[in-house]
C-alpha positions in Angstrom: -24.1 -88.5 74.5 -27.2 -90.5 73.7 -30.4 -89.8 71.8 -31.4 -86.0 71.9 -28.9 -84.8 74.1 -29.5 -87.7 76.7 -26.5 -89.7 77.9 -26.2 -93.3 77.5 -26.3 -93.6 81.3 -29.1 -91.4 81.6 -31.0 -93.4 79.2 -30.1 -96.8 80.1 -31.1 -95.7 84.2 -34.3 -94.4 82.8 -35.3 -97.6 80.8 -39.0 -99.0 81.7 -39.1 -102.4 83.4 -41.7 -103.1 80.8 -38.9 -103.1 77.8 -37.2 -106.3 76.7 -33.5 -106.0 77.2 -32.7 -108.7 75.4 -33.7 -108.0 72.0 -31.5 -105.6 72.3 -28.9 -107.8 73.3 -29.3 -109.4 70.4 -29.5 -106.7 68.0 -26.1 -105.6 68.9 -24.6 -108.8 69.5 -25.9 -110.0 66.5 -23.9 -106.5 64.0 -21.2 -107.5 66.0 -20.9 -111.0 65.1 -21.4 -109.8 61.7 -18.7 -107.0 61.5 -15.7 -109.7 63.4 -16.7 -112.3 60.9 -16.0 -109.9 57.9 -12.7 -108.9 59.6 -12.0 -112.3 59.8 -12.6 -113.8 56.6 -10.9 -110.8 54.7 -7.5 -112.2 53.3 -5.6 -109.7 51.8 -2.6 -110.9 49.4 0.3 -108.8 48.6 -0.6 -107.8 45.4 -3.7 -105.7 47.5 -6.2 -108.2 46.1 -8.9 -109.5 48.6 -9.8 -113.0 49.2 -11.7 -115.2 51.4 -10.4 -117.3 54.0 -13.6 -119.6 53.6 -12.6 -120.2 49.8 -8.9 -120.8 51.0 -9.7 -123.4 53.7 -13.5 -125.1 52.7 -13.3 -126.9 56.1 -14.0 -123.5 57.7 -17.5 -123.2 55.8 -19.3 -124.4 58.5 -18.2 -122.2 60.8 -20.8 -119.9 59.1 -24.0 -121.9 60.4 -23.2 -120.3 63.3 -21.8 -116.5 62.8 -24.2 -116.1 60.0 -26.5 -114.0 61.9 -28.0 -111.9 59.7 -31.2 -113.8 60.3 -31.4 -112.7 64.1 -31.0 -109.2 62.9 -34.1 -109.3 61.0 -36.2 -111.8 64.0 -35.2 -108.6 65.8 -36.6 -105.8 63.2 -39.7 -107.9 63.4 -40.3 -107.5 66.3 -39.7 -103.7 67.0 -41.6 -102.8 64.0 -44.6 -104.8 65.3 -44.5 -102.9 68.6 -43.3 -99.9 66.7 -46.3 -99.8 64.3 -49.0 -100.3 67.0 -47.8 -97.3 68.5 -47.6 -95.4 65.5 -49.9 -96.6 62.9 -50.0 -93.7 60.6 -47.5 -95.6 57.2 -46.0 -92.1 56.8 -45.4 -91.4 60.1 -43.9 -95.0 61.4 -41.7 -95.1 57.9 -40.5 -91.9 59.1 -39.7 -93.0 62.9 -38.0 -95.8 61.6 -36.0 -94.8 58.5 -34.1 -91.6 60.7 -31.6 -93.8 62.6 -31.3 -95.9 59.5 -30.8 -93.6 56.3 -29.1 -90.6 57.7 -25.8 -92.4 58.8 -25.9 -94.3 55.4 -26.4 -90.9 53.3 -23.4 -89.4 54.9 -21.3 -92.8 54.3 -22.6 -92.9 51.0 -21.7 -89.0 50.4 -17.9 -89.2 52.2 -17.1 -92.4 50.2 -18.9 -91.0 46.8 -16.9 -87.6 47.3 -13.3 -90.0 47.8 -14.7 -92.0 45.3 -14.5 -88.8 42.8 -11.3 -87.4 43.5 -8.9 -90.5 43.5 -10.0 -91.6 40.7 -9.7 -88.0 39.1 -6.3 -88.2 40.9 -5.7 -91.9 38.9 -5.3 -94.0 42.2 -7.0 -96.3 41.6 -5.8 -99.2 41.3 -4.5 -102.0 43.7 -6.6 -102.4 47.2 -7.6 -98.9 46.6 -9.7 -100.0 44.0 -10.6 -102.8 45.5 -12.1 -100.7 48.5 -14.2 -98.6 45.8 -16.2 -101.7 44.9 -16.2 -103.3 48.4 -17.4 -101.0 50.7 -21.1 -100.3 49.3 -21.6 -104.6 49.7 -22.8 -104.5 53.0 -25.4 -101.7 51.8 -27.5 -104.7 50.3 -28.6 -105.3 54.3 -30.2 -101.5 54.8 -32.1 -102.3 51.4 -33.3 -105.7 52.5 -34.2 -103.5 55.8 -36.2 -101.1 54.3 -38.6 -103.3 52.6 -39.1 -104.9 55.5 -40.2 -101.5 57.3 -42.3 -100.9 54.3 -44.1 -104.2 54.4 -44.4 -104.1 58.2 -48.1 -103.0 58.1 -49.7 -105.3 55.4 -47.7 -108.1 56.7 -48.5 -107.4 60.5 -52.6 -107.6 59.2 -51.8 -110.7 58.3 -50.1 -111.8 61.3 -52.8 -110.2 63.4 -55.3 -112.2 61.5 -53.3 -115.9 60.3 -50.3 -115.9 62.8 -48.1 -118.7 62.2 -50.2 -119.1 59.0 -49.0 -115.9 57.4 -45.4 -117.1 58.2 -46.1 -120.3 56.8 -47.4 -118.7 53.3 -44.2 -116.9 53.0 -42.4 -120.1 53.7 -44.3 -122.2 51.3 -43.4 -119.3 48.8 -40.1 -120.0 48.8 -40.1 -123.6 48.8 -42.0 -122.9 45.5 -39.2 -120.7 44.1 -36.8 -123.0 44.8 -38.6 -125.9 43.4 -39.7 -123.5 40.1 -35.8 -122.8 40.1 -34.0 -126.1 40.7 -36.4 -128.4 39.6 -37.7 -126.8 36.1 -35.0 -124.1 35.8 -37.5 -121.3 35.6 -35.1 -118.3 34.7 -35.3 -115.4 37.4 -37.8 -117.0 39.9 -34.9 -117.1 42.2 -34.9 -113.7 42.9 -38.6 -114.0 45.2 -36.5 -115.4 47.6 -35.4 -111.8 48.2 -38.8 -111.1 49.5 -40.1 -115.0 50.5 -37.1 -116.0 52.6 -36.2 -112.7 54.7 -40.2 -111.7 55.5 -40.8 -114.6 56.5 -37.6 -114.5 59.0 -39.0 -110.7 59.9 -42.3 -112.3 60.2 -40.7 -115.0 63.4 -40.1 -111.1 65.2 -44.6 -110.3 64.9 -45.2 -114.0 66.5 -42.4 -113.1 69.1 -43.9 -109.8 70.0 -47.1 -111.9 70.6 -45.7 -114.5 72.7 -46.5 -116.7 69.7 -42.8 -118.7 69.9 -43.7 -121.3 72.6 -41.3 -124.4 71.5 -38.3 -122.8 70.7 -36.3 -126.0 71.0 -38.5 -127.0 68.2 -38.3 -124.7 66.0 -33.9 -124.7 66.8 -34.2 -128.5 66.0 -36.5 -128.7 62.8 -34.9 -125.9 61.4 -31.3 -127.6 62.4 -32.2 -130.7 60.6 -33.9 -129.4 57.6 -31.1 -127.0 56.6 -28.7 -130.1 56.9 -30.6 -132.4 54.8 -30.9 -129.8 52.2 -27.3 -129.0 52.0 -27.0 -132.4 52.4 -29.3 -134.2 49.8 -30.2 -131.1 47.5 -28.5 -128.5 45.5 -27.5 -126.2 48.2 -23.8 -125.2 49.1 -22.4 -125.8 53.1 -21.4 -122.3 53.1 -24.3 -119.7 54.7 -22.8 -116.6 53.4 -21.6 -116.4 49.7 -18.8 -117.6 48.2 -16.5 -116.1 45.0 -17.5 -118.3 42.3 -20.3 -120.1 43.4 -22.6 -121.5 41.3 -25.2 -121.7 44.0 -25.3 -119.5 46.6 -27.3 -119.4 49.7 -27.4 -116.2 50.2 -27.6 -113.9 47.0 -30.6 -115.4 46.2 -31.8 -116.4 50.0 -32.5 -120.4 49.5 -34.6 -122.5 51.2 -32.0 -123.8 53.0 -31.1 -120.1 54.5 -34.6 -119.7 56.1 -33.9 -123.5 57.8 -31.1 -121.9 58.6 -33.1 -118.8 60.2 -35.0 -120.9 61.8 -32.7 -122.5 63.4 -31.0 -119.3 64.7 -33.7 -117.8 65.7 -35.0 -121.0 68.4 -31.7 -120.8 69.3 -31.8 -117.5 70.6 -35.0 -117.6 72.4 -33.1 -121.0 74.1 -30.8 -118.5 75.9 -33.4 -115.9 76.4 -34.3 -117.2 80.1 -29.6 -116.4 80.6 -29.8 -113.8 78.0 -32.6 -111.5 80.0 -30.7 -111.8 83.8 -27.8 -110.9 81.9 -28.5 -107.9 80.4 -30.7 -106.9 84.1 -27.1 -105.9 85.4 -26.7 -102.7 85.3 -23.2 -102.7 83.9 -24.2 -104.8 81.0 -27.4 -102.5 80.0 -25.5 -99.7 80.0 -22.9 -101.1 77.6 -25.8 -102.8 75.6 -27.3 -99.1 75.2 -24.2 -97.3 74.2 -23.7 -100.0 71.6 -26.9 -99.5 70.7 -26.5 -95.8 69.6 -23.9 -96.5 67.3 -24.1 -99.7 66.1 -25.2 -98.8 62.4 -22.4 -96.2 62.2 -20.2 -99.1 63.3 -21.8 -101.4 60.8 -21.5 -98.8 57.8 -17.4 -98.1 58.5 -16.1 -101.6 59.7 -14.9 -102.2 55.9 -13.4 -98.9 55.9 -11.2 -99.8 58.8 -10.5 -103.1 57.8 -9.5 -101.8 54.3 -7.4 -99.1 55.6 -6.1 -101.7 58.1 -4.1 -103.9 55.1 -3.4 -100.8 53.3 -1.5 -99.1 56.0 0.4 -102.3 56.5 1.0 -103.1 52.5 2.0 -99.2 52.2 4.4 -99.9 55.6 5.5 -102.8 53.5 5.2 -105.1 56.2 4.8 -108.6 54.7 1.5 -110.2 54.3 2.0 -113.7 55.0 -0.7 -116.4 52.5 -3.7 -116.8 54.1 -4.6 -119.7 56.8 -0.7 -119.9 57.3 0.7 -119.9 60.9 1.8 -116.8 59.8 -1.6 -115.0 59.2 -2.9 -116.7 62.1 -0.3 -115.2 64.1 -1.6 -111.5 62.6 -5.1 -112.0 63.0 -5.4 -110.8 66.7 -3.3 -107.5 65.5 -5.3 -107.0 62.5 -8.4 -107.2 64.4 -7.5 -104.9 67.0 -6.2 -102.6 64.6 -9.5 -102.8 62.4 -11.8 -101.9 66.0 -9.5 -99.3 66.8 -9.8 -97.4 63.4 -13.7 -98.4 64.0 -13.6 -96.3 66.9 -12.5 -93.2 65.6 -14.8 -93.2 62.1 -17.7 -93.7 64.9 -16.8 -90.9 67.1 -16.5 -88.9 64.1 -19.5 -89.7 62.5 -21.8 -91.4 65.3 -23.8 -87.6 65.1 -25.6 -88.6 62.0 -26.9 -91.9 64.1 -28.8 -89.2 66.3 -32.5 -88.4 64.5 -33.1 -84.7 64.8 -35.0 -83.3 68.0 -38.1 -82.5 67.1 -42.0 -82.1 68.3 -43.8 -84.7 67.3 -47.8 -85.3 67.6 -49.7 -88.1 66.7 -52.7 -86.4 65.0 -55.9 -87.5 64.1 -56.0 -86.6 60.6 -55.9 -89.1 57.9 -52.6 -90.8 56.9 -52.6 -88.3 53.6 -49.2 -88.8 53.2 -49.4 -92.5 53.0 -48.4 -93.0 49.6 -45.6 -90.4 49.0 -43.8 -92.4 51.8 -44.7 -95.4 49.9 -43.2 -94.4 46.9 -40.2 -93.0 49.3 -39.3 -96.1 51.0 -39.6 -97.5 47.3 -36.8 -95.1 46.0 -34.6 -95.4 48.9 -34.9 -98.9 48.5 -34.1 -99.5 45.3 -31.7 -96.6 45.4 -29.3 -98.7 48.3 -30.2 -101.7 46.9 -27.9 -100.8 43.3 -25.3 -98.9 45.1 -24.3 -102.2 47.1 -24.4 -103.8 43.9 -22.3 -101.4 41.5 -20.3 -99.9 43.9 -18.2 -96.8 43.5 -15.4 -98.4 41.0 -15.7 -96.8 37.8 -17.6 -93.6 38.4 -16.0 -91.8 35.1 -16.2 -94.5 33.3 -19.6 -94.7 33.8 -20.4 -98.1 35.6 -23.4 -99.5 35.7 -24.8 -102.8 37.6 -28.4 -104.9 36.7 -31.1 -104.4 39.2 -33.9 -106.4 38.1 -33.3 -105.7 34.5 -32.3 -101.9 34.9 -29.3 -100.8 34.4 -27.8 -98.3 37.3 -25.0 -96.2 37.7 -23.8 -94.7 41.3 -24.5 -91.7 40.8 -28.1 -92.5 40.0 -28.3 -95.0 42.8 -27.0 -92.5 44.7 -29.6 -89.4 43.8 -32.9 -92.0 43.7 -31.8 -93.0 47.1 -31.8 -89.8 48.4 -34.7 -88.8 46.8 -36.9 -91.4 48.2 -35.4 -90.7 51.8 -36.8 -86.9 51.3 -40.2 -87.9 49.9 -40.3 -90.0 53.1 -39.1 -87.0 55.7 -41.9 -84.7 54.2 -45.0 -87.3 53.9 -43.9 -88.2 57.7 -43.5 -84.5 59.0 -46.5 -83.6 57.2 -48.4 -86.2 59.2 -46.9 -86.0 62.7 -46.6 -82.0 63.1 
């Protein structure tokens, strides 16, 4: 079944010939990529610990200018949050709108793996890829954080749009080519760290100009984006490698660099290249309706891929089955098993959990009164925010022992990542209900 009840045939018949198809395409095609690449680059030894095949074969790195598509994801947000605002401009009630899909699905991952989390290591297990697992499965959280500012800046930054167009996107750009200049250049401590906001708005902001027909020279923006991000990696301090790498001293992506919104940049022309093959594609019939299932659980999909994969490599190290050293023939050999494996197991955590993706049915008016509950959703989204954003970074490793990760100079422990998350997802339910019923 689909969104309230409908099915995924019923809704994909029903779509309006006004709705572009191939965004979502891309949104889906785009978590996709993402989840098959993390299958792939897992290399699990037989001691349980977890490596990465990039680090084991270098050549490989550039591989990732490619399948990191993370960028495309966020084009996309920008885009549906533009059209999404204009049609519901109260803050409280558009954070609202938006956040349901999101941050239910993640709460109840975050509650099933914090409750596991509890009673194995009560139970002393652990150790080996089990706790391995504990710190990697909250990593990919850091994506929903990044998403949620970018909801919560949609309006402000779609003002500016509305008013500057490419000019807005261009002050976000110049911002980071001034952290990375403050950074490299003159080593200004911490700096680096507005490239969280710099580099990814100004990627969300590429969706506003789409939404507004504003992207007329995509092969452009594909070709200087192309060429810049090479002679950066090329002639400055940034590393081949798009996604990070274990024991980096640069990374591109944790700080975003300069050279990651080239890289945007280039991804993103590239995409609206194949729009024109993209769009007839995704008219068939056949293909929408795939496209829309996909589309109904694709964050569920996105939460428990590292789950599967995980239990993947531990069924087969508890079977015993030998684990050959990564990038041999070997573990070539596996891959396609391992992979099938890890989307089976996919499969059944989505159709047990795909529920949560569904918001809850209910009336909703648009009102007339004044968006009173404005800045309780601010300081919602804030919460949630920050909340996801220290849970990807401390994990659920050490929960008795009390654990605790930096988030811009605060210290943070699961469990309180955990309960300001939540909080903040509340403040935002009742500021948005209070608004639209």
């Amino acid at each position: 079944m689909g969104i309230s009840g409908i099915s995924a045939r019923e809704l994909a018949a029903a779509t309006p010939a006004t709705r572009d198809r191939y965004v979502d395409l891309l949104r889906v095609g785009s978590l996709g990529v993402v989840v098959l690449g993390h299958w792939l680059m897992a290399a699990v030894g037989a001691d349980g610990q977890v490596g990465n095949l990039l680090a084991v074969v270098p050549e490989l790195q550039v591989v990732t200018w490619a399948l990191q598509v993370m960028p495309v994801f966020f084009f996309v947000g920008g885009f549906s949050h533009a059209l999404a605002h204009r049609s519901r401009p109260a803050y409280a009630a558009f954070l609202r709108a938006r956040l349901q899909r999101l941050l239910r699905p993640t709460m109840v991952f975050v509650g099933v793996w914090g409750a596991a989390a509890l009673l194995i290591q009560l139970l002393g297990a652990d150790g080996g890829l089990t706790g391995v697992a504990l710190r990697l499965v909250t990593q990919p959280l850091w994506f929903i954080g990044i998403y949620l500012a970018m909801v919560a800046f949609t309006p402000p930054l779609l003002k500016l749009h509305e008013r500057w167009g490419w000019g807005a996107f261009a002050a976000l750009a110049s911002g980071a080519v001034a952290v990375d200049v403050l950074r490299f250049a003159f080593d200004v401590p911490f700096v680096e760290f507005l490239n969280f906001a710099f580099v990814w708005l100004a990627v969300h902001q590429l969706g506003f100009l789409r939404a507004d027909g504003m992207i007329r020279l995509p092969a452009v923006l594909a070709g200087a984006g192309l060429l810049a991000a090479a002679g950066l990696v090329a002639l400055g301090p940034y590393p081949l490698s798009m996604v990070g790498m274990p024991g980096e001293k640069v990374s591109n992506m944790a700080p975003p660099t300069l050279a990651l919104l080239a890289h945007g940049l280039w991804l993103v022309g590239a995409v609206e290249l194949l729009r024109g093959p993209g769009t007839r594609l995704v008219a068939r019939a056949g293909v929408w309706h795939k496209v829309v299932v996909a589309n109904g659980i694709a964050m569920t999909a996105f939460l428990w891929h590292l789950t599967a994969m995980l239990g993947v490599y531990g069924t087969l190290l508890a079977l015993d089955v030998t684990l050959p050293a990564p990038a041999t023939g070997g573990w070539w050999a596996q891959v396609p098993f391992r992979i099938a494996a890890a989307a089976l197991l996919t499969a059944l955590l989505v159709a047990a959990f795909r529920r949560f993706e569904r918001p809850p049915a209910r009336a909703e008016g648009r009102g007339t009164a004044p968006d009173a509950g404005g800045p309780v959703a601010a300081l919602g989204i804030t919460l949630a925010l920050f909340g996801i954003l220290g849970l990807s970074m401390v994990g659920f490793g050490g929960l008795l022992e009390g654990h605790a990760a930096t988030l811009i100079a605060v210290r943070i422990t699961a469990p309180v990542a955990v309960a300001t998350a939540l909080a903040g997802w509340l403040l935002v339910e009742r500021a948005g209900r209070a608004r639209t019923t």
